[in-house]
N, CA, C and O atoms as a Maestro MAE file, in Angstrom:
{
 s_m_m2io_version
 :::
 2.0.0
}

f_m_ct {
 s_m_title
 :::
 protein
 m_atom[340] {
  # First column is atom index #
  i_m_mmod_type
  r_m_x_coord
  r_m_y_coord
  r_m_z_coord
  i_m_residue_number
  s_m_chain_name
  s_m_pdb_residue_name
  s_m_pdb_atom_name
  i_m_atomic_number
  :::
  1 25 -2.708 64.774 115.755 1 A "UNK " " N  " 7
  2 3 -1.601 65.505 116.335 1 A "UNK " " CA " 6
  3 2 -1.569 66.921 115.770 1 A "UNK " " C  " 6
  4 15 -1.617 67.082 114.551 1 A "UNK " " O  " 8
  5 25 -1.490 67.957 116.613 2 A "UNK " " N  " 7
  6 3 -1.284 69.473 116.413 2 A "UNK " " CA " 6
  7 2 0.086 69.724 115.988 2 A "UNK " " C  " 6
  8 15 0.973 69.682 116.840 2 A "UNK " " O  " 8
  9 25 0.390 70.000 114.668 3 A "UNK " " N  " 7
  10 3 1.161 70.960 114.221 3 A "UNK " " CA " 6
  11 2 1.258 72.887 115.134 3 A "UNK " " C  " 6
  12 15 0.322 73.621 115.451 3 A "UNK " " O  " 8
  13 25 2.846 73.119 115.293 4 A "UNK " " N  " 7
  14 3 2.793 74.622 115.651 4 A "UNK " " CA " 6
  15 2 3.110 75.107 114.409 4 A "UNK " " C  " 6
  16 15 3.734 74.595 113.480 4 A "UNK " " O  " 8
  17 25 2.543 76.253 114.549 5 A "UNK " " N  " 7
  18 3 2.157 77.449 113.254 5 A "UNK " " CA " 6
  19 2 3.158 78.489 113.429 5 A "UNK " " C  " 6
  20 15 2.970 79.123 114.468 5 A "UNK " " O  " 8
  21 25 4.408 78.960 112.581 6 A "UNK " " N  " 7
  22 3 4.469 79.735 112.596 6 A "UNK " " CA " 6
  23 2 4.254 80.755 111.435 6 A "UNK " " C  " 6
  24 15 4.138 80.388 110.266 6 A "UNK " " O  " 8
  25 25 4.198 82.395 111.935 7 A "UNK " " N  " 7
  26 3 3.747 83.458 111.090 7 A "UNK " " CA " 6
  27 2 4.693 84.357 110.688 7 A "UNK " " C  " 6
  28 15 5.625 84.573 111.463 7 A "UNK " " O  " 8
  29 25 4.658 84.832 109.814 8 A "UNK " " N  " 7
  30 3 6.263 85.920 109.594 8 A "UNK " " CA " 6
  31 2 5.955 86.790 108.406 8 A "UNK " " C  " 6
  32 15 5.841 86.444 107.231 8 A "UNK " " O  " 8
  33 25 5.807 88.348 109.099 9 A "UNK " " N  " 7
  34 3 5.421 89.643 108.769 9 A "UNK " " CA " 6
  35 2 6.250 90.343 108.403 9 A "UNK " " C  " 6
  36 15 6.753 90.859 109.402 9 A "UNK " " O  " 8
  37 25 6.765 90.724 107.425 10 A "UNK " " N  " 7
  38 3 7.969 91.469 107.011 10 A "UNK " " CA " 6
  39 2 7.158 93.195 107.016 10 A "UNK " " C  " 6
  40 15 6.026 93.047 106.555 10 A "UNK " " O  " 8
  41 25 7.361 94.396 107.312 11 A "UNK " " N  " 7
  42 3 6.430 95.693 107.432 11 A "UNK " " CA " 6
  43 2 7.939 96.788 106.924 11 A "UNK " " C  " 6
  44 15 9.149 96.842 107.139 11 A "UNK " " O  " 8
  45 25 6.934 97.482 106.185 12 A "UNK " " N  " 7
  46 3 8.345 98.562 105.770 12 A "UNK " " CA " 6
  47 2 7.597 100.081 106.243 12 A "UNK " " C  " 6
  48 15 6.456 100.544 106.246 12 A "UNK " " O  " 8
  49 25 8.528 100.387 106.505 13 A "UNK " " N  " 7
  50 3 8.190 102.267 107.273 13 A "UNK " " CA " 6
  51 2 7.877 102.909 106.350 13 A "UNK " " C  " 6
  52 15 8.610 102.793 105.368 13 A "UNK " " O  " 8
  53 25 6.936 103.652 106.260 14 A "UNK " " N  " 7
  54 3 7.351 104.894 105.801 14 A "UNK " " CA " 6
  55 2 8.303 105.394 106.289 14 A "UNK " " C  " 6
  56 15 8.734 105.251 107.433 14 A "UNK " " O  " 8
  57 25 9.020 106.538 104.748 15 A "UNK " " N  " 7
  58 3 10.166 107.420 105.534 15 A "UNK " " CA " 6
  59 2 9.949 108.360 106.478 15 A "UNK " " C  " 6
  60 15 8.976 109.084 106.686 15 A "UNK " " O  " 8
  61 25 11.211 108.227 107.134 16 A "UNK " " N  " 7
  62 3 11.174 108.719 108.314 16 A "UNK " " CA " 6
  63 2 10.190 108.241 109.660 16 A "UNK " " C  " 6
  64 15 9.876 108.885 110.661 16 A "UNK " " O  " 8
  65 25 9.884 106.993 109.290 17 A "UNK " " N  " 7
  66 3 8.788 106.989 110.268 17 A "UNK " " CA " 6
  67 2 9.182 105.624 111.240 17 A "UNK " " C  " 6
  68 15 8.492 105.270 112.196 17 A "UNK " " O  " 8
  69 25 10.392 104.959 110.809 18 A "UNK " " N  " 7
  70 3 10.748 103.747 111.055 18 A "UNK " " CA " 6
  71 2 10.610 103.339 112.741 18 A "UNK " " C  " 6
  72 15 10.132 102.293 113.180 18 A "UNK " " O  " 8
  73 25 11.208 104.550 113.586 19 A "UNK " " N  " 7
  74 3 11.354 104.372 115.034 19 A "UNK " " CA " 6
  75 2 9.636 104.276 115.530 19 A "UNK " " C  " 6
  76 15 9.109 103.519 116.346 19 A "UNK " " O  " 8
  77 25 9.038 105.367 114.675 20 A "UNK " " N  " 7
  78 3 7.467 104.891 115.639 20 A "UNK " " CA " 6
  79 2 6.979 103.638 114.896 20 A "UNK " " C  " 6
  80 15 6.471 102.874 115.717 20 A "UNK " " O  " 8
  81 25 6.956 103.309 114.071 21 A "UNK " " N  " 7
  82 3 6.280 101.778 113.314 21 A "UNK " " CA " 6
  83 2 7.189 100.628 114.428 21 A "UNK " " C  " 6
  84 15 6.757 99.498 114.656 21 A "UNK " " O  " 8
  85 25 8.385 101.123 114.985 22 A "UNK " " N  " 7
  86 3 8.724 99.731 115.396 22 A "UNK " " CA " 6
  87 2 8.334 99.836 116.957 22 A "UNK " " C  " 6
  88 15 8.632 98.937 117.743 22 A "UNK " " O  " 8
  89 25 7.655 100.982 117.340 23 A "UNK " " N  " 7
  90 3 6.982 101.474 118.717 23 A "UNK " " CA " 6
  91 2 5.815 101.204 118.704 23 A "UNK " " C  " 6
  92 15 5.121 101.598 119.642 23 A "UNK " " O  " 8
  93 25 5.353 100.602 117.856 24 A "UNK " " N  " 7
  94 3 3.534 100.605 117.720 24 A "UNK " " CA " 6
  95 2 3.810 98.942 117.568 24 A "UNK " " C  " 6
  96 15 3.147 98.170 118.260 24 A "UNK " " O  " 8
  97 25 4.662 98.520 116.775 25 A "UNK " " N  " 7
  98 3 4.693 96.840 116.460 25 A "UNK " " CA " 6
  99 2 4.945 96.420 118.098 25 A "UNK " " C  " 6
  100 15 4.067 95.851 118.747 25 A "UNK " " O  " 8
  101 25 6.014 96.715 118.554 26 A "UNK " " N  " 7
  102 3 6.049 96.472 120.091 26 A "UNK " " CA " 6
  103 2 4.692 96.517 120.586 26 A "UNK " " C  " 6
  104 15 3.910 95.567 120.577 26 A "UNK " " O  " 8
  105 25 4.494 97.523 120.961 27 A "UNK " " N  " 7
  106 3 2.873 97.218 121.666 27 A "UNK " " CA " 6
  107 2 1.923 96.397 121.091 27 A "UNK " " C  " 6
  108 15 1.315 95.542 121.737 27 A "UNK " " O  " 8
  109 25 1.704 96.680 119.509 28 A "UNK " " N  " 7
  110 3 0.699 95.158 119.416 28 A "UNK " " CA " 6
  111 2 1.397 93.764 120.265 28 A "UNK " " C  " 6
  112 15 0.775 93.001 121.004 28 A "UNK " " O  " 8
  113 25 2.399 93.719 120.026 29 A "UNK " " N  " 7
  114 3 2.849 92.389 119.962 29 A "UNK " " CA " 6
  115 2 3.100 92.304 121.491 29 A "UNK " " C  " 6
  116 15 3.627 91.200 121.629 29 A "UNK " " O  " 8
  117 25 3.008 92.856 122.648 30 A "UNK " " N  " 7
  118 3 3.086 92.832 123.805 30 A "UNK " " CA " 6
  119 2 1.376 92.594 124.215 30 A "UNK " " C  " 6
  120 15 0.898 92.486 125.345 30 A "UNK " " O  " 8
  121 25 1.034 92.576 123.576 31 A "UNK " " N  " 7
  122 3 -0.443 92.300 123.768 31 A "UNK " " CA " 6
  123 2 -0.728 90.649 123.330 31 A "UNK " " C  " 6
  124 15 -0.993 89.719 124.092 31 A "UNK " " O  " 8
  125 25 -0.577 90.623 121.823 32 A "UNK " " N  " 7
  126 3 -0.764 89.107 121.423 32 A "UNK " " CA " 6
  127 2 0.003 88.132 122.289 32 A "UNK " " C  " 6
  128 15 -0.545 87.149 122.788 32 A "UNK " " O  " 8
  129 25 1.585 88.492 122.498 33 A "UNK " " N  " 7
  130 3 2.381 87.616 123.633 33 A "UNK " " CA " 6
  131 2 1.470 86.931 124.749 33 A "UNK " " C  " 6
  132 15 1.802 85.815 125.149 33 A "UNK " " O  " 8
  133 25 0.237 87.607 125.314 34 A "UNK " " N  " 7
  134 3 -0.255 87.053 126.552 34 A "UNK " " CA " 6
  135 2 -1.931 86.193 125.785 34 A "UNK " " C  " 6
  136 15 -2.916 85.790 126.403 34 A "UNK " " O  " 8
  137 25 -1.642 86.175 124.191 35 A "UNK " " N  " 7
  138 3 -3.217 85.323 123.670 35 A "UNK " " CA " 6
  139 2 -2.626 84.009 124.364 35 A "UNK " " C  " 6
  140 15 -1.470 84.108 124.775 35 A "UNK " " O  " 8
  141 25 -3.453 82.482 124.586 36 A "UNK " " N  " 7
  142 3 -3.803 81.238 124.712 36 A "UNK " " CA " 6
  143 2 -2.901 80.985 123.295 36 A "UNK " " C  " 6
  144 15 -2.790 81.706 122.304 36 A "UNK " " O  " 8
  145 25 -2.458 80.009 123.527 37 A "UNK " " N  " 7
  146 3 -1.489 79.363 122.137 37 A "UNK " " CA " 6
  147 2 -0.400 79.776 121.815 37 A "UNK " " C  " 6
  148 15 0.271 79.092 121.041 37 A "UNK " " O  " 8
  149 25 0.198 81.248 122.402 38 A "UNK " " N  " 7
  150 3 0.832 81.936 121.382 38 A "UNK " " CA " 6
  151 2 2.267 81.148 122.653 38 A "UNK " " C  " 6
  152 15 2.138 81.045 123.873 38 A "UNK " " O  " 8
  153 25 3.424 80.749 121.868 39 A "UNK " " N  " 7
  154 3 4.725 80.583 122.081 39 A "UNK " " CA " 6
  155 2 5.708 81.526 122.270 39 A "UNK " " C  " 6
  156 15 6.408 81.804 123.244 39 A "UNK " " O  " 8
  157 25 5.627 81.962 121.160 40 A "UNK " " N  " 7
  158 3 6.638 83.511 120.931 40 A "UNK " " CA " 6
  159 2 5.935 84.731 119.836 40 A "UNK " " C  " 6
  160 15 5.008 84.535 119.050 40 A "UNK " " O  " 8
  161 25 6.587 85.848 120.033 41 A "UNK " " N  " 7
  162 3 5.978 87.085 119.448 41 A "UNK " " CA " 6
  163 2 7.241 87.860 119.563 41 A "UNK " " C  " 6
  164 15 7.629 88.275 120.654 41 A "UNK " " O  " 8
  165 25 8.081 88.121 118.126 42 A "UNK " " N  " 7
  166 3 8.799 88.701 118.147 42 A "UNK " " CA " 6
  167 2 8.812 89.981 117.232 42 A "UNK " " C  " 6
  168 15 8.491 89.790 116.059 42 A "UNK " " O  " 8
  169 25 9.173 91.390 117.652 43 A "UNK " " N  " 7
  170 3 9.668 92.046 116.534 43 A "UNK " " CA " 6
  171 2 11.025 92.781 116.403 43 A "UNK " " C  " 6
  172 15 11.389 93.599 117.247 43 A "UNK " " O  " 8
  173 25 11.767 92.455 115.298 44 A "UNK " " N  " 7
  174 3 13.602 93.205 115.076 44 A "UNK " " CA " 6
  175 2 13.125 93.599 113.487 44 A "UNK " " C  " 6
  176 15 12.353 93.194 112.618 44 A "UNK " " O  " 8
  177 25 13.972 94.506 113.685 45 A "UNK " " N  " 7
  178 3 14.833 95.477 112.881 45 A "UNK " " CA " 6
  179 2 15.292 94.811 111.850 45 A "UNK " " C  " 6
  180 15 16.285 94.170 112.193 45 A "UNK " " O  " 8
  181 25 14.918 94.607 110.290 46 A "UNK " " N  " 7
  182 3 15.859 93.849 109.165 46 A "UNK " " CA " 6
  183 2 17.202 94.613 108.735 46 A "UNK " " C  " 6
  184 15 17.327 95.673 108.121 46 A "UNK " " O  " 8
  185 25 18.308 93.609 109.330 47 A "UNK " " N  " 7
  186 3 19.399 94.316 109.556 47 A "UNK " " CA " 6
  187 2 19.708 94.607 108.413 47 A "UNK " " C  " 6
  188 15 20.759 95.246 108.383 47 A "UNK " " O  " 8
  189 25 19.145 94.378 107.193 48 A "UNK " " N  " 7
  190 3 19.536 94.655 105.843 48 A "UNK " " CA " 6
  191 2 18.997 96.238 105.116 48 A "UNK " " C  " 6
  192 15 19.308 96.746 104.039 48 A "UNK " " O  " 8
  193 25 18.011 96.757 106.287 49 A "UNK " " N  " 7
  194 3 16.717 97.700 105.691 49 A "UNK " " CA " 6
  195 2 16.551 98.083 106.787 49 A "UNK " " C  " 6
  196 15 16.055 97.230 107.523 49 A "UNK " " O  " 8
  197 25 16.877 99.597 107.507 50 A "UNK " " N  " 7
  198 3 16.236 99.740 108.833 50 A "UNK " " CA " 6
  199 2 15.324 100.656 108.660 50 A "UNK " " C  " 6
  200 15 15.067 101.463 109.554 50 A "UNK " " O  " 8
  201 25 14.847 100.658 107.751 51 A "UNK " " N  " 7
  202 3 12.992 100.629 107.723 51 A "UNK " " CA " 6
  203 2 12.244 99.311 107.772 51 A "UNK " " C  " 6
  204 15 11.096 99.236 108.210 51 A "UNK " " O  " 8
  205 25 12.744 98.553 107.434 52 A "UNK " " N  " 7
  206 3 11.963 96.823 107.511 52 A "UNK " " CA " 6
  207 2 12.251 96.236 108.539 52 A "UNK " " C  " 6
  208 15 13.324 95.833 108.989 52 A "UNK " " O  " 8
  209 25 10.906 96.195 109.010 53 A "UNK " " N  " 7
  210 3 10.581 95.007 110.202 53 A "UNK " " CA " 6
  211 2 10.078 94.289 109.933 53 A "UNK " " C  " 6
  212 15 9.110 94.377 109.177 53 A "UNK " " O  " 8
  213 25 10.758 92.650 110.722 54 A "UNK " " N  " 7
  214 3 10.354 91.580 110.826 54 A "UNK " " CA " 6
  215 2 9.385 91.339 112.113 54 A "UNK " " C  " 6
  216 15 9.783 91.686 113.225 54 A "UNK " " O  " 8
  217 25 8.236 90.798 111.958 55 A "UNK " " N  " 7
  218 3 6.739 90.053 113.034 55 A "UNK " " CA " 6
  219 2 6.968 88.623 112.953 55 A "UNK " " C  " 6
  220 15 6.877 88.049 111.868 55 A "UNK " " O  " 8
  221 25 7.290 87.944 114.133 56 A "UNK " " N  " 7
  222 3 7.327 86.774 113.839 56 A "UNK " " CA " 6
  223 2 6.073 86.105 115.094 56 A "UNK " " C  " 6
  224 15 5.918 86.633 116.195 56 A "UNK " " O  " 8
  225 25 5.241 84.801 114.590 57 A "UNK " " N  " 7
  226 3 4.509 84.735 115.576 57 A "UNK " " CA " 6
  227 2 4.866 82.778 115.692 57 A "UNK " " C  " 6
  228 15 5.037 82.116 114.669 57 A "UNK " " O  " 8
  229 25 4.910 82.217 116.970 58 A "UNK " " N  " 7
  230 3 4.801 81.036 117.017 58 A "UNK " " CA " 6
  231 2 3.678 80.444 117.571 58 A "UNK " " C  " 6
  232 15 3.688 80.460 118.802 58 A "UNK " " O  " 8
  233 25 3.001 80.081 117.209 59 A "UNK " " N  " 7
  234 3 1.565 79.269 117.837 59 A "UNK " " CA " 6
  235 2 1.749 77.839 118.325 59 A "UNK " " C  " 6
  236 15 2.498 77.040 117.764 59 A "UNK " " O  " 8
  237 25 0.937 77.531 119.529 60 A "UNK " " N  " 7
  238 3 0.830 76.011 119.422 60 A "UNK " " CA " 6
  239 2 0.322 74.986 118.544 60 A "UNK " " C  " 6
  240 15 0.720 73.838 118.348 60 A "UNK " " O  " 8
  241 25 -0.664 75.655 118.046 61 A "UNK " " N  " 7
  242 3 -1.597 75.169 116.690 61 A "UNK " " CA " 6
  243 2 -1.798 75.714 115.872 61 A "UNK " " C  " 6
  244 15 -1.454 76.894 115.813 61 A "UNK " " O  " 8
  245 25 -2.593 74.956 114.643 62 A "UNK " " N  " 7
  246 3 -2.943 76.043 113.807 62 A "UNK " " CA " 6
  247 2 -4.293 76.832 114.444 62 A "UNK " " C  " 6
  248 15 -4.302 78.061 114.383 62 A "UNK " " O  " 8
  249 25 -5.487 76.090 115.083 63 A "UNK " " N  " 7
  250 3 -6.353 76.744 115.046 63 A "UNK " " CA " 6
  251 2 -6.080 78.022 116.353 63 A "UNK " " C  " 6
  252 15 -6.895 78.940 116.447 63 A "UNK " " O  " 8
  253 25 -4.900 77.947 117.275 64 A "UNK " " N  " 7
  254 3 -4.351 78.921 117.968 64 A "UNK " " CA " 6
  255 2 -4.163 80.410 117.275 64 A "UNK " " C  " 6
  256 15 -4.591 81.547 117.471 64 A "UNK " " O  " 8
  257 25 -3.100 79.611 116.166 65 A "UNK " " N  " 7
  258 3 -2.949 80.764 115.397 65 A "UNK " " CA " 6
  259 2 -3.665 81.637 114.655 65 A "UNK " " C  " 6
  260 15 -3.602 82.864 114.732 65 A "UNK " " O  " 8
  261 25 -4.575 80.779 113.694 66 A "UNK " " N  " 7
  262 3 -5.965 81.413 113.233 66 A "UNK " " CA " 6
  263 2 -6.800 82.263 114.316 66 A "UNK " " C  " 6
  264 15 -7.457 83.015 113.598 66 A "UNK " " O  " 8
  265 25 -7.127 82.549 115.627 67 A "UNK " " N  " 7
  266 3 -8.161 82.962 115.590 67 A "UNK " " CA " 6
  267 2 -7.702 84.438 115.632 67 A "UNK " " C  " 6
  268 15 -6.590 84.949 115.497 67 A "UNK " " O  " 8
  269 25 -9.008 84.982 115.880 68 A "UNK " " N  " 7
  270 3 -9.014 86.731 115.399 68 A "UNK " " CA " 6
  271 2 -8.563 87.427 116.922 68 A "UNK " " C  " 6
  272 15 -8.988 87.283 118.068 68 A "UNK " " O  " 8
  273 25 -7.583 88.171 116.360 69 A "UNK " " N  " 7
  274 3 -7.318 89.213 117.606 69 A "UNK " " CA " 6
  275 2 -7.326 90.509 117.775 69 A "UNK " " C  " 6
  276 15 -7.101 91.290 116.850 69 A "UNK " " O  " 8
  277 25 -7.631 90.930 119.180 70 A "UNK " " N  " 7
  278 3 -8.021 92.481 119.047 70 A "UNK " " CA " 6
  279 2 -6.118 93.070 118.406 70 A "UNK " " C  " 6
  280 15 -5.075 92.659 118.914 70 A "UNK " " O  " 8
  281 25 -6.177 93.708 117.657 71 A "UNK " " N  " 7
  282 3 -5.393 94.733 117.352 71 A "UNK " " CA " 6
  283 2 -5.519 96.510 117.679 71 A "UNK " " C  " 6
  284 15 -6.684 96.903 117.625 71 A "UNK " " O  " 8
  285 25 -4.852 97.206 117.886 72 A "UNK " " N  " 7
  286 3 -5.213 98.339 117.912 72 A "UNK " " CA " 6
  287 2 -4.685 99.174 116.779 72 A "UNK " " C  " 6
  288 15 -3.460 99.146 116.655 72 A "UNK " " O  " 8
  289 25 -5.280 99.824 116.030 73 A "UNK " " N  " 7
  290 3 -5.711 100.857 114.860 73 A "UNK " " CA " 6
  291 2 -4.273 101.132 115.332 73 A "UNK " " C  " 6
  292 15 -3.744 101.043 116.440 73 A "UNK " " O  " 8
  293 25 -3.708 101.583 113.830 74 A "UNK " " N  " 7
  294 3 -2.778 102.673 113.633 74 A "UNK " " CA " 6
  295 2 -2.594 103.249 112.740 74 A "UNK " " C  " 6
  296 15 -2.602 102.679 111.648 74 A "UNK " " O  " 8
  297 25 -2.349 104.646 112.848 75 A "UNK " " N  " 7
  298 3 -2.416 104.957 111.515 75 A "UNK " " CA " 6
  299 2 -0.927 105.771 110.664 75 A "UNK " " C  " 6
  300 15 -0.844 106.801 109.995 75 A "UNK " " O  " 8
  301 25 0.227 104.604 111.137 76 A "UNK " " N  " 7
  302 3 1.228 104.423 110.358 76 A "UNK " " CA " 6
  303 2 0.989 104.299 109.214 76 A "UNK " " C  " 6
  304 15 0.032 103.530 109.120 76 A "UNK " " O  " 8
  305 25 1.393 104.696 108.049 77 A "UNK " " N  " 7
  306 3 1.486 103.700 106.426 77 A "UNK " " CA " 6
  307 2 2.170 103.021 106.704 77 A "UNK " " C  " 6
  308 15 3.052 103.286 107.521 77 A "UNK " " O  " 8
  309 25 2.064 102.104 106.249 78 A "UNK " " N  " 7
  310 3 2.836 100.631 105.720 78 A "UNK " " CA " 6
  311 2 2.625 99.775 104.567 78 A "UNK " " C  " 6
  312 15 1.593 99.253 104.145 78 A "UNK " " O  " 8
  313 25 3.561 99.747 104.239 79 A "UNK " " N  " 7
  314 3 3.731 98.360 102.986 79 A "UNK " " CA " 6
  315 2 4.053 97.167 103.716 79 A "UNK " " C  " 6
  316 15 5.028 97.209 104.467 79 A "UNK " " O  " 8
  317 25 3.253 95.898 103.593 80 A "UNK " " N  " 7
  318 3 3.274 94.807 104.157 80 A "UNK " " CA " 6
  319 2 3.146 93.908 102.980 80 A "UNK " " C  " 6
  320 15 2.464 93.859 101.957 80 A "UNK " " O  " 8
  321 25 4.485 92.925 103.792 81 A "UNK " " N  " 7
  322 3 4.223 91.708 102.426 81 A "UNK " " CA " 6
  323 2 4.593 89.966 103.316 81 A "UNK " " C  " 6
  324 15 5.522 89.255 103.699 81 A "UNK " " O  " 8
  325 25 3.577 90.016 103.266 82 A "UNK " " N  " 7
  326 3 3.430 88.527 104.772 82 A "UNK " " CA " 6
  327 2 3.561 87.252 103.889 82 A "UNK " " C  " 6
  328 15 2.946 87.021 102.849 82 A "UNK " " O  " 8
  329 25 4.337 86.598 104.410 83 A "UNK " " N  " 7
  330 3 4.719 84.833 104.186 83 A "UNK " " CA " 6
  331 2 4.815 83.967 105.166 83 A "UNK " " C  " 6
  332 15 5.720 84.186 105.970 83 A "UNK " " O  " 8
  333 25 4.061 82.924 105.363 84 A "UNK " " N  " 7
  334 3 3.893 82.190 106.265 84 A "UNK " " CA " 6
  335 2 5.212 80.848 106.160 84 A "UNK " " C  " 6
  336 15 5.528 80.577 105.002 84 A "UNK " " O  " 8
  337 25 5.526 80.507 106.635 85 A "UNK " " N  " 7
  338 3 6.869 79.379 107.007 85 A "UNK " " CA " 6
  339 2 6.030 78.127 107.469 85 A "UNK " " C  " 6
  340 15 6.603 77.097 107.823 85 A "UNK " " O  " 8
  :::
 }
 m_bond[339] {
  # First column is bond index #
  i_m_from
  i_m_to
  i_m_order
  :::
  1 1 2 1
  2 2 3 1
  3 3 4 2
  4 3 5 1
  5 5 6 1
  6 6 7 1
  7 7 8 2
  8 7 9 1
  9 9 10 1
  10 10 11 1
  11 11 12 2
  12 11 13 1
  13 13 14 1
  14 14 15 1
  15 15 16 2
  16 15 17 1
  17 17 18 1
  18 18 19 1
  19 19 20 2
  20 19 21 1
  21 21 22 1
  22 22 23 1
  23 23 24 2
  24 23 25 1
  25 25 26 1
  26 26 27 1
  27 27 28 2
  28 27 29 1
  29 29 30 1
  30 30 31 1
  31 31 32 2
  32 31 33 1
  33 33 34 1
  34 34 35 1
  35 35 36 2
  36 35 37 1
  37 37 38 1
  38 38 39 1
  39 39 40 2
  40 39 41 1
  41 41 42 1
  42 42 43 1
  43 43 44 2
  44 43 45 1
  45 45 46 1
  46 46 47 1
  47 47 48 2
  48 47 49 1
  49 49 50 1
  50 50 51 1
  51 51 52 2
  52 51 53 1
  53 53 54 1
  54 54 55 1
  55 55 56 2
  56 55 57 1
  57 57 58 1
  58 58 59 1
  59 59 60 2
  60 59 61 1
  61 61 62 1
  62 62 63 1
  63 63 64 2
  64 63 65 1
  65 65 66 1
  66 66 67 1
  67 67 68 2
  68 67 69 1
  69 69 70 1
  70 70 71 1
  71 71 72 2
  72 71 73 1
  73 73 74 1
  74 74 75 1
  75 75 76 2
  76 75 77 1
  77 77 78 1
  78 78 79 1
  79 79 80 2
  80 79 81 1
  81 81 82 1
  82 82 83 1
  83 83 84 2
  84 83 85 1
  85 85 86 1
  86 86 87 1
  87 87 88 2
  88 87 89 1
  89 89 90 1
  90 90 91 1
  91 91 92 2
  92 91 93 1
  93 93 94 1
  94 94 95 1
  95 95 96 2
  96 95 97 1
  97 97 98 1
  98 98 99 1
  99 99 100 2
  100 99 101 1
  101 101 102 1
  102 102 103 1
  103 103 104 2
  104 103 105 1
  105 105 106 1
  106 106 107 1
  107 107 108 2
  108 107 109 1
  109 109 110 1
  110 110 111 1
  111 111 112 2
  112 111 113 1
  113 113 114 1
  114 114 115 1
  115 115 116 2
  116 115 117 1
  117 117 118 1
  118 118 119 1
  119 119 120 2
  120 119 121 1
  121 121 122 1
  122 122 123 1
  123 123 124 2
  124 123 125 1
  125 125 126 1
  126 126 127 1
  127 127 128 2
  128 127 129 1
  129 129 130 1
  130 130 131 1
  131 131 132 2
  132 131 133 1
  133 133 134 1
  134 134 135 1
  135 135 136 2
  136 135 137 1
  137 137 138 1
  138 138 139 1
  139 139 140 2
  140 139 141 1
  141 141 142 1
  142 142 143 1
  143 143 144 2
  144 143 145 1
  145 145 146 1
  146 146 147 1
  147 147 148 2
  148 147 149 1
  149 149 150 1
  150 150 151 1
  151 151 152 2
  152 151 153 1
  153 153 154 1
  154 154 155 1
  155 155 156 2
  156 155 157 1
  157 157 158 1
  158 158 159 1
  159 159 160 2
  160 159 161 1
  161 161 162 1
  162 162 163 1
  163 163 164 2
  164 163 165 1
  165 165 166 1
  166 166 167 1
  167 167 168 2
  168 167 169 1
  169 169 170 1
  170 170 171 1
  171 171 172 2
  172 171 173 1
  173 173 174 1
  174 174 175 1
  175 175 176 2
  176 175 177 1
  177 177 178 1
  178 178 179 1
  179 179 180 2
  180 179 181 1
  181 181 182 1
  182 182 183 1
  183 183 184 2
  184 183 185 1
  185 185 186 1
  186 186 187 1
  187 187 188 2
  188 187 189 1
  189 189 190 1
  190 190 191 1
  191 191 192 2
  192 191 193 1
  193 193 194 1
  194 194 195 1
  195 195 196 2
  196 195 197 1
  197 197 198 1
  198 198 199 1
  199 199 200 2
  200 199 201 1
  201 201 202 1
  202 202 203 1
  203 203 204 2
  204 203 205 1
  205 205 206 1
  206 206 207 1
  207 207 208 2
  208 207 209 1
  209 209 210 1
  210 210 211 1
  211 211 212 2
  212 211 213 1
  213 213 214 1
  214 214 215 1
  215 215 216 2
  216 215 217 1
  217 217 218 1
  218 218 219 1
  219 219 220 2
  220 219 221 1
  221 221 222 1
  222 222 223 1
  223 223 224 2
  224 223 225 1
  225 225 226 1
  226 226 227 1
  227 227 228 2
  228 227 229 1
  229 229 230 1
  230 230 231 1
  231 231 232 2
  232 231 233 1
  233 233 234 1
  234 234 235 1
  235 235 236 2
  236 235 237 1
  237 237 238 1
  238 238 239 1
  239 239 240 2
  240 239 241 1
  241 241 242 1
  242 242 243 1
  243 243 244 2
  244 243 245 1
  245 245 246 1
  246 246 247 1
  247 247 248 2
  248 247 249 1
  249 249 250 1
  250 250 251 1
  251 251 252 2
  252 251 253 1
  253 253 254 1
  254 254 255 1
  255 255 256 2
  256 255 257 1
  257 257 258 1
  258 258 259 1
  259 259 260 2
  260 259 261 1
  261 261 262 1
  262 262 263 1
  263 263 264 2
  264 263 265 1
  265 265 266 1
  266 266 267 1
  267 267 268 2
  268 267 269 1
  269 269 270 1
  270 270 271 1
  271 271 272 2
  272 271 273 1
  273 273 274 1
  274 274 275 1
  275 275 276 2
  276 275 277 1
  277 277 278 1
  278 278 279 1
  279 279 280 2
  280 279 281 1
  281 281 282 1
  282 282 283 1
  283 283 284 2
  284 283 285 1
  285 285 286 1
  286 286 287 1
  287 287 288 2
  288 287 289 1
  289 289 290 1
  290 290 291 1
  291 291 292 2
  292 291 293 1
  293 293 294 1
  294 294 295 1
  295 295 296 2
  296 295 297 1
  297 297 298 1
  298 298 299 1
  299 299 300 2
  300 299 301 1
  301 301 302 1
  302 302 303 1
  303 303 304 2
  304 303 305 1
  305 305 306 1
  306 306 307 1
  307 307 308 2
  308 307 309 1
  309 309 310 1
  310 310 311 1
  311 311 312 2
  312 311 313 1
  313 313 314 1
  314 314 315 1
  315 315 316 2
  316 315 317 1
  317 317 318 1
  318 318 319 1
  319 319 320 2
  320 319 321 1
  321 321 322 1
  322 322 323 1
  323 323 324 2
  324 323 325 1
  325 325 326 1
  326 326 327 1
  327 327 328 2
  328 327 329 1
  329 329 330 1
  330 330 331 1
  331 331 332 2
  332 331 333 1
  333 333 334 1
  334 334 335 1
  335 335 336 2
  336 335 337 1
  337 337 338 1
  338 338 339 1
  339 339 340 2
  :::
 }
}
């Protein structure tokens, strides 16, 4: 039996940079939304930090979730600190 996977990306802006980091996370994630497996693909605003965004990904599986996806380059800075649930 397949376990669903989920993923959860916490991303912090550089200053001043918060509105395009959460304009670039949108578009990745409007992309992964249409991979095979994927359930949900969310990104909000950490209402605690509005430089910190939350990536959340739901897979049908794990091996859904694992595989490799095209991303597109950006060249935001970011501090990323990822924990899986």
């Amino acid at each position: 039996m397949s376990r669903q996977v989920i993923n959860t990306v916490q991303v912090q802006a550089a200053a001043g940079r918060s509105e395009e980091l959460g304009r670039q996370l949108q578009q990745i994630v409007e992309t992964l939304r249409a991979l095979p497996g994927c359930d949900a693909y969310l990104v909000d605003r950490c209402p605690d930090d509005g430089d910190r965004w939350n990536v959340s990904a739901r897979w049908q599986s794990a091996p859904a979730g694992n595989r490799k996806r095209p991303c597109k380059p950006t060249s935001i800075a970011l501090k990323c600190k990822a924990s899986s649930a």
